[in-house]
TORLUMTI-415972 format. One record per residue (C-alpha): x, y, z; residue in three letters. Coordinates in steps of 0.25 Angstrom, whole numbers, plus 5000, padded with zeros to 4 digits. Example, Ala and Ser with C-alpha at 12.3 -4.5 7.8 and 13.67 -1.06 7.14 Angstrom:
2
504949825031ALA;505549965029SER;
END
This chain:
371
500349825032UNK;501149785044UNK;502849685043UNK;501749585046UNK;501549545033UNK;503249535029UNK;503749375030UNK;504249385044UNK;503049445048UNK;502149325043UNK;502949215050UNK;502549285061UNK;501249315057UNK;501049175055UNK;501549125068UNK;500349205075UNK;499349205062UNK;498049195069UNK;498549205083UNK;498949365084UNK;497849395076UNK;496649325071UNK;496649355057UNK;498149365054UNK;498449345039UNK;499849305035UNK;500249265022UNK;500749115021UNK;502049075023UNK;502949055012UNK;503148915006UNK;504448855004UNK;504048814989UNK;504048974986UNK;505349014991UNK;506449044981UNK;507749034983UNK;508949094973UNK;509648994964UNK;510948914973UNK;512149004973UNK;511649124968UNK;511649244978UNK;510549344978UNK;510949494980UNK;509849554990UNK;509549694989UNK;509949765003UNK;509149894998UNK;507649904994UNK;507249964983UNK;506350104983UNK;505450174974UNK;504650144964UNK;504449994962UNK;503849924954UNK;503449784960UNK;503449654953UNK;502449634941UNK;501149554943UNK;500849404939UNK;499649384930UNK;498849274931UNK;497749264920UNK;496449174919UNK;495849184905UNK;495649344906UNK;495749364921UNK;496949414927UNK;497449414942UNK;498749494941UNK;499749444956UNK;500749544961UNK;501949454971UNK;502149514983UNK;503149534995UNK;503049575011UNK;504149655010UNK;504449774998UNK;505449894997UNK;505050005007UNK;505350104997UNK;504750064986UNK;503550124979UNK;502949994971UNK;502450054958UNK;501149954957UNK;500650014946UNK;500349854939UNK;499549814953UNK;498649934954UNK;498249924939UNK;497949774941UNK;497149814954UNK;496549914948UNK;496149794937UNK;495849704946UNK;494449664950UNK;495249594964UNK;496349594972UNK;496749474980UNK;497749484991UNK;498949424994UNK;498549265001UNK;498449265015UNK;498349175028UNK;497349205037UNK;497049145051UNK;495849165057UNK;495549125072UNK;494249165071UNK;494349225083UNK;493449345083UNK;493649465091UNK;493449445106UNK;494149295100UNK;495349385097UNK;495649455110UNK;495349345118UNK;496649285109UNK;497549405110UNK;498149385125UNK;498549225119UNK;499449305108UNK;500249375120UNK;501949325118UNK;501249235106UNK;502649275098UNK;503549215110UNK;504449095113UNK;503649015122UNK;504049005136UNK;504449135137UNK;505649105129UNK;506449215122UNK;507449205109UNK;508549215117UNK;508049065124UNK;507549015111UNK;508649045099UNK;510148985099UNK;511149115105UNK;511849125094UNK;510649175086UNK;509949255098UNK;511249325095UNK;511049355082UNK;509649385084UNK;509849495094UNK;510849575083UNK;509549565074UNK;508649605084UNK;509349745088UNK;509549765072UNK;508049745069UNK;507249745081UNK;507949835091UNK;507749795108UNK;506349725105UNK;506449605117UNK;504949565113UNK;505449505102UNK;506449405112UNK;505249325115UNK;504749285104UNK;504949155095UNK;506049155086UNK;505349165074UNK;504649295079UNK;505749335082UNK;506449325069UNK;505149395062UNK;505149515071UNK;506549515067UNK;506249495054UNK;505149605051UNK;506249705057UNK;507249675048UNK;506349705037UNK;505749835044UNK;507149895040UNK;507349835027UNK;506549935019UNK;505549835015UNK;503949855017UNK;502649765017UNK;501849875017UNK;501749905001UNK;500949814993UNK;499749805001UNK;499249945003UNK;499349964987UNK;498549854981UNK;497549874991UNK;497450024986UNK;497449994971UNK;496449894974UNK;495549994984UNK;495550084973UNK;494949994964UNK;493849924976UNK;494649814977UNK;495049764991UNK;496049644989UNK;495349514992UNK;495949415003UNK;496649284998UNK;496549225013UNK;496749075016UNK;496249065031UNK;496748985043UNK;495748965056UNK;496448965068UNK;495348885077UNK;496048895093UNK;497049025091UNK;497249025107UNK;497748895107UNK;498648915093UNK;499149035101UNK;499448955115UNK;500148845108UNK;501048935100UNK;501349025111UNK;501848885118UNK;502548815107UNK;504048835099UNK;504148855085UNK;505548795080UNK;505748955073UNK;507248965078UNK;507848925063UNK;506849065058UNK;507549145069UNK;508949105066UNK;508749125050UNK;507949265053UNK;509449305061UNK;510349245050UNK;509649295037UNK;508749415041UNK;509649525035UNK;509649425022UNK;508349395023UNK;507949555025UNK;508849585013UNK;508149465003UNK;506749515007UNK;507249665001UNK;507749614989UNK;506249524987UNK;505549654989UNK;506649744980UNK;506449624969UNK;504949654972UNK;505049784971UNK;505749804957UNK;504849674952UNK;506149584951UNK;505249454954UNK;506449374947UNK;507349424958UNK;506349414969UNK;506049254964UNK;507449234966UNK;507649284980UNK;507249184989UNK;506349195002UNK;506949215016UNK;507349065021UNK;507149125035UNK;505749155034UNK;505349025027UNK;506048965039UNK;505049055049UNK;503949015042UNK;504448865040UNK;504448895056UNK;502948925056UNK;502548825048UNK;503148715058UNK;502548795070UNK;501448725076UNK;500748845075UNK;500648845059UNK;500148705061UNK;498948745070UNK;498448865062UNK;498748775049UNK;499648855043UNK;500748745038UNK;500448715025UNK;499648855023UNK;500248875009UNK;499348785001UNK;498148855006UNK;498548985003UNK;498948974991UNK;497648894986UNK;496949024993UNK;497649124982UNK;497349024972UNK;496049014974UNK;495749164975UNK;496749204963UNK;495949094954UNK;494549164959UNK;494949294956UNK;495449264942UNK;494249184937UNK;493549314944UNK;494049424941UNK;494649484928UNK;495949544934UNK;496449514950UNK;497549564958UNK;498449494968UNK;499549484976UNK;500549364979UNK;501549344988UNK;502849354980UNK;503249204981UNK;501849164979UNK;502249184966UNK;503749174962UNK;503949054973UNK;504148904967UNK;502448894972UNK;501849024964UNK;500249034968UNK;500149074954UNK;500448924950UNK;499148874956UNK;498448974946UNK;499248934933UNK;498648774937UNK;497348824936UNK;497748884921UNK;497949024925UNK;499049094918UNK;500149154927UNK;501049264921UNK;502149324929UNK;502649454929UNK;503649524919UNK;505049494925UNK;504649364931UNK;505649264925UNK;505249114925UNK;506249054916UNK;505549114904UNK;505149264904UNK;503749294909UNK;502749314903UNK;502249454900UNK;501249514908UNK;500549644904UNK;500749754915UNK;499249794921UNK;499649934919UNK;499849924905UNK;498849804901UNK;497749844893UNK;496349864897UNK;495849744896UNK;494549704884UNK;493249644887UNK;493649534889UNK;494549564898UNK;495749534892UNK;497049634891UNK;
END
C-alpha cells in the first residue's frame, strides 16, 4: 500500500478523487463530532520515539446479535515501523469467520471507461497548481513563505515542482515527507488480514458508498481555474507540523501497545481538520457531492455490518479508530437497532468494561453456536 492512504495523503486525494483517476477510493474525511480533544490544562506528553518489536495491537469490540458475532478491530494509517504486531486474536477470528468486510470507503466513479479515460489524462496536466500560473511565493503572506522554505529543505530537499502548486498541496506533500522520516508505516494491517483471510478462502468484502461524477472534464477545467481559501491549512501545516508528526507517533505507539484509553485522550491534528474543513468549502466537494458525505457512509457500514450479523455466525471487520472512540461511534447505530456492543478489555468508559472472551482462547463453540 502506497503514503497515499495516511491523512495527508487523502486530503489530497480527495481534492482530485475522480479526476487523476477514475476510480479513486478515499476514505471520508473526518467529522468534527469525532474528534477529541484532551481535558482544559492538562498537558499531553508525546512520545518522540516509536515503539519496536512485538506488539500486540488493541483488543477487538464484539458486537453480538442473539448468537452471531462480528468481532471490529480500530484502526490507524500510520503504525510503528519497527513493530512486529502479534495479531494472534484477528487471525483466529478470521480464521472463524464466515466474512471479512473492509474498512468503508468512498468511491468516485466517472464512468468514463477506457478510451474515456485517456481522452481525460491531458486535462489533469498542472491540475495540483495555483491557477494563473501563480506560485507560493505570489500566493502566501512572506513571513510564512519564509518559514516554509526552512521546512521544505528539511523535508523535501530542492523539489521546485512543488512551488507551483496550491497551498494545501503544498502542505500535504510537506506533510507526507515529514511522516516518511518519523518511523511510522501504512503499509501493516492490510497485507495480513488479507492473508489470514486468503488462507481461509475469504477475500474481504468492499463496504463502498459510491459517488458518479457525470462531466469530469468540466469538474476538472473549473477546478484547475478556480481558488480554494487553503492558506489557513498551509500556515497551520508550518506552525504545527513537528507537533503534529510527534502526536501521530504517540496515536500509533498507543496503538501499538493497545492503550486505546491513551489514544482516546490524544486528540486529532487541528491542522488537518482545517485542510479538510478547506475541501469541504471548495466548490469542487460541492460538485462531486462530497459535502455532507458522512451520513452516507456511515449508514453504508451500517447496513452491511447488520447483514452480515443476521448472516453469518462470526464476521470480521475493521473500523477506522475514531469511527469507534470519537463522540459519533458507528457502533452506536447498531446498539439502536438492539445489538449488544461490548468494548475491548482496557477500554475505560467511566465504569470498567465489560469482559470479552479472547478469540484465541474462546471455546469451540456448541451446536448451537454458542461459546
Amino acid at each position: 500500500m502506497s503514503i497515499s492512504r495516511t491523512i495527508a495523503q487523502r486530503l489530497m486525494a480527495l481534492c482530485l478523487a475522480g479526476l487523476v483517476s477514475v476510480a479513486a477510493a478515499v476514505e471520508a474525511p473526518v467529522s468534527s463530532s469525532s474528534i477529541t480533544t484532551s481535558p482544559p490544562g492538562k498537558v499531553t506528553e508525546l512520545q518522540g520515539v516509536s515503539v519496536s518489536g512485538v506488539q500486540p495491537g488493541p483488543g477487538l469490540w464484539k458486537i453480538s446479535k442473539g448468537d452471531h458475532v462480528l468481532w471490529v478491530l480500530g484502526t490507524l494509517d500510520l503504525l510503528p515501523k519497527h513493530m512486529d504486531w502479534q495479531a494472534r486474536d484477528v487471525q483466529a477470528v478470521i480464521a472463524e469467520s464466515q466474512q471479512v468486510l473492509d474498512r468503508p470507503q468512498v468511491k468516485l466513479d466517472a464512468k468514463l471507461g477506457f478510451f474515456g479515460t485517456l481522452g481525460l489524462l491531458p486535462s489533469l496536466i498542472g491540475v495540483r497548481n495555483n491557477p494563473d500560473g501563480k506560485r507560493l511565493v505570489d500566493v502566501v503572506p512572506p513571513d510564512q513563505y519564509a518559514r516554509w522554505l526552512v521546512l521544505k529543505k528539511r523535508y523535501l530537499g530542492w523539489d521546485n515542482g512543488v512551488e507551483k502548486q496550491r497551498p494545501i498541496f503544498a502542505a500535504a506533500a510537506l506533510f507526507i515527507a515529514a511522516i516518511k522520516q518519523a518511523d511510522l508505516s501504512n503499509d501493516m494491517l492490510d497485507p495480513l488480514i488479507k492473508k489470514a483471510a486468503a488462507q481461509h478462502d475469504l477475500k474481504p468484502t468492499p463496504v463502498t458508498y459510491t459517488v458518479v461524477v457525470d462531466q469530469p472534464k468540466a469538474v476538472v477545467k473549473d477546478f484547475k481555474k478556480t481558488p480554494m481559501d487553503d492558506r489557513d491549512c498551509f500556515a497551520k501545516t508550518l506552525d504545527h507540523l513537528d507537533s503534529d508528526v510527534a502526536l501521530m507517533r504517540a496515536r500509533a505507539n498507543a496503538w501499538a501497545t493497545g492503550d486505546l484509553d491513551t489514544l482516546r485522550r490524544l486528540p486529532l491534528s487541528d491542522q488537518l481538520q482545517v485542510c479538510l474543513a478547506a475541501v469541504d468549502a471548495s466548490g469542487i466537494a460541492h460538485e462531486l457531492g462530497l459535502t455532507a458525505i458522512e451520513d452516507h457512509v456511515e449508514a453504508t457500514w451500517v447496513t452491511a455490518a447488520s447483514k452480515a450479523l443476521a448472516t453469518n455466525r462470526v464476521t470480521f471487520a475493521q473500523l477506522p479508530m475514531q469511527r469507534l472512540l470519537g463522540d459519533h461511534s458507528y457502533l452506536a447505530a447498531l446498539q439502536s437497532l438492539g445489538d449488544t456492543v461490548t468494548p475491548p478489555d482496557g477500554l475505560s468508559d467511566g465504569e470498567p468494561a465489560a469482559p470479552v472472551v479472547s478469540p484465541t482462547t474462546s471455546a469451540k463453540p456448541d451446536a448451537a453456536g454458542h461459546r
